[in-house]
N, C-alpha and C positions, 0 to 999 in steps of 0.2 A: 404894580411894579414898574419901576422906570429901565425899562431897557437897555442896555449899554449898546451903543451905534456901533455896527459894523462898519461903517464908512467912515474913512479920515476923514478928519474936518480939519479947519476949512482946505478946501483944494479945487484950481478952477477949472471950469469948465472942458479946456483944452487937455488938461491934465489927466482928468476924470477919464477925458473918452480913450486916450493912452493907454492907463492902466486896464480901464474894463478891457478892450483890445489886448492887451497882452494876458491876462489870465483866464477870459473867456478863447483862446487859443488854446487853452489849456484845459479842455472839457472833461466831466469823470467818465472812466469805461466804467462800464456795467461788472459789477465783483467778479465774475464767472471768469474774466478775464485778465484777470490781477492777481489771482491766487497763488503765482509763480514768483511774484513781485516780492522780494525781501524787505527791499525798504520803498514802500509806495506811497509817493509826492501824490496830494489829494487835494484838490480845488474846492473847498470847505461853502466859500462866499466868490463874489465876484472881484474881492479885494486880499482875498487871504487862502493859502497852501497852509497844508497841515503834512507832514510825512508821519506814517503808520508802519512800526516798523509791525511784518510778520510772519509766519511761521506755518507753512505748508503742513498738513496732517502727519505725513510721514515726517517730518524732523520735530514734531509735538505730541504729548500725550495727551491732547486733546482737539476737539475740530473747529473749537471758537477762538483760534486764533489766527484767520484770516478776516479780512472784511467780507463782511454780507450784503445781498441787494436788498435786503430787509433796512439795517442800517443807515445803508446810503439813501433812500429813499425816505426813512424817517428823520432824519437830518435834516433834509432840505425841507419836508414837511413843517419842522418845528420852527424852522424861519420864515417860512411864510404865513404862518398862523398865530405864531407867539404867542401859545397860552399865557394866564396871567398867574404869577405866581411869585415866590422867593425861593425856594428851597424844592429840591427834584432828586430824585434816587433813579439811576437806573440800573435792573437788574440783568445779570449773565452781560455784561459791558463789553467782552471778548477786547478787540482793536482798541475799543472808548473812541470812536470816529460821533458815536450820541452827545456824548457825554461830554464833550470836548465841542460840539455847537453849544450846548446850552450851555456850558461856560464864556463862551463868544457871547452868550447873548445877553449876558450879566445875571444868570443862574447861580445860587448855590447847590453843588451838585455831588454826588455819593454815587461815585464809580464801584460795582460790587461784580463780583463773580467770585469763583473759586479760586484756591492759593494759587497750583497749578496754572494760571491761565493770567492770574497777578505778576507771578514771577516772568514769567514768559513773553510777554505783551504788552499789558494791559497800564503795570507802574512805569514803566520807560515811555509808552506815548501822552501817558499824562503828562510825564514832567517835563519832556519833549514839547508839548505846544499848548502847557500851560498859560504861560505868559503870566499876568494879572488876574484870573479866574480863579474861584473857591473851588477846586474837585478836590475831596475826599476819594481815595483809594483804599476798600477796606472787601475782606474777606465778606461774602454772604452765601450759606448754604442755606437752599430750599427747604433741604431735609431735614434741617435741625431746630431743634424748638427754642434756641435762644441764640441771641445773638450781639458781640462786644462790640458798642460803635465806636469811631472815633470821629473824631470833629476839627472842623477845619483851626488851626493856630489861630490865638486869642480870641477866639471865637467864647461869647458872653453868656449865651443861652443856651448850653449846655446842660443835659437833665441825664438821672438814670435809664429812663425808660427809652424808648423809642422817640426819633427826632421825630417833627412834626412835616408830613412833605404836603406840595402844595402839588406836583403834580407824581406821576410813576410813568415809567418809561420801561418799555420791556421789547429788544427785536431777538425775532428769531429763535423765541424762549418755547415757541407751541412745536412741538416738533417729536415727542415722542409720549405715548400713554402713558407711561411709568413716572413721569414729570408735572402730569396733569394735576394732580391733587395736590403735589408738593409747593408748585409754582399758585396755586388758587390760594392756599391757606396763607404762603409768604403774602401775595396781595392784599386776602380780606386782615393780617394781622398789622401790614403798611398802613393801610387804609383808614385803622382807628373810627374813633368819632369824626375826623374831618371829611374821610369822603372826598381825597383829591381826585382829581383826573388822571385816569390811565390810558394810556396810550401802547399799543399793542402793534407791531408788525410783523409778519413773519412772510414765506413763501409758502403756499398751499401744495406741499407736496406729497401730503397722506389727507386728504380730506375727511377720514376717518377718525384719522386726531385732533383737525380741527373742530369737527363738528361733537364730538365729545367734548372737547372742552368748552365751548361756549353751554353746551347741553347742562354739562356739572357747575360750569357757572351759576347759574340760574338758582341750584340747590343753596351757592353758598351767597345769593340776595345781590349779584351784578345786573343791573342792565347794560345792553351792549348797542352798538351803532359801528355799523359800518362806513368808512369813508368813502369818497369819492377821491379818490387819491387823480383819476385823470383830469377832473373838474381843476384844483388845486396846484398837481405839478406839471400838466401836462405838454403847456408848450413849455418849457424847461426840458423836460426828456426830452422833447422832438427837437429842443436847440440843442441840448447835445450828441443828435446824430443816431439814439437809439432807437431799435425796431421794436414791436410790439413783442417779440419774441423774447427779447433782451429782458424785461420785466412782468409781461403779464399775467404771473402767480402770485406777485406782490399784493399782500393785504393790508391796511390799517385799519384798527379798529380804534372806536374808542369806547372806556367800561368806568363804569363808578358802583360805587356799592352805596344801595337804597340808605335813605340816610332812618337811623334807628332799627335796622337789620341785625338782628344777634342769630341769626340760626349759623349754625359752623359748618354745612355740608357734611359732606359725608366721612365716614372715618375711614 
């Protein structure tokens, strides 16, 4: 896939160091500290803000509708790695702060979570810092055994069944037992014959829950890999001012399902 460049082109040198200077002045806080933030201006790139609008626990019926240190931290990951791919689904999308780099990155991308958290969030900051990008905004429950896609305008290759993704994207989705089997089967039924790449963040705040789900993973035919996420972002957090404190329960993993794996885990 050919990339779409976050950098204006052309622009000269003197220019360049202006702008990095003025939005690298403009560093992200760590989510913990932003949760109070209604409408939170977010330094996406070194050249580009994104504002998120959202919605404190108490004024939503739900809690994915602030930003997470899972998110931010997988954002910036997906930029400096740039899987290779066309097409990306990311699920429980809360803010879409994911969803909304891989559309920067010249992604076609399937923003999903629940209506609730659609209404609330999630369709206003798509369309907010969309710009030129393909995201899809569409309802997706774990729980339910089927599910109505929609597809981006004029878009050609359109089917009944389930789009075709090249990568999945999931933060912040590991986070309670009861979601473990639900979130596993949405993956292995994404997943298909293609066997994209999944990409996994969340915060380790029940290790019980995480280590369950990679455990039941296994049942439903994932291999998994854990990041080195310090290796990759680390002087980036350390440019922007963070203490170890400020992230380190943050995990990325990444998971593919074996290719030719039919067992369905467990029921």
């Amino acid at each position: 896939m050919a990339c779409r460049n976050i950098y204006p082109n052309p622009m000269s040198p003197s220019l360049e160091r202006r702008v990095r200077h003025h939005l690298w002045s403009m560093l992200p806080l760590p989510a913990h500290q932003t949760k109070d933030v209604p409408l939170l201006t977010y330094p996406i790139t070194p050249f580009r803000t994104v504002q998120l609008v959202q919605k404190a626990p108490l004024d939503s019926v739900s809690t994915g509708t602030t930003l997470y240190l899972s998110s931010q931290l997988l954002a910036h990951y997906l930029q400096e790695t740039t899987p290779k791919g066309v097409t990306a689904i990311e699920l429980g999308s809360g803010t879409g702060l994911v969803s909304i780099a891989l559309g920067i990155l010249g992604w076609e991308v399937w923003a999903t979570d629940l209506e609730l958290v659609i209404d609330d969030v999630l369709r206003v900051n798509i369309e907010r810092n969309r710009e030129e990008a393909k995201i899809v905004v569409q309802e997706l429950d774990w729980c339910s055994d089927t599910w109505e896609w929609v597809y981006p305008q004029n878009e050609e290759w359109r089917s009944d069944g389930i789009p075709e993704f090249d990568l999945i994207v999931c933060a912040d989705g590991v986070y309670s037992m009861d979601l473990i089997l639900p979130l596993l089967r949405t993956l292995k039924k994404l997943s298909g014959a293609r066997s994209p790449l999944v990409l996994l963040a969340f915060e380790r705040r029940d290790s019980g829950v995480i280590d369950c789900f990679f455990k039941e993973s296994k049942a439903f035919g994932f291999v998994s890999k854990k990041v080195n996420i310090r290796r990759i972002l680390g002087r980036q957090i350390a440019r922007w001012g963070w203490t170890s404190d400020d992230w380190h329960s943050v995990e990325i993993w990444t998971m593919r399902l074996k290719v030719g794996d039919t067992r369905e885990g467990y029921a």
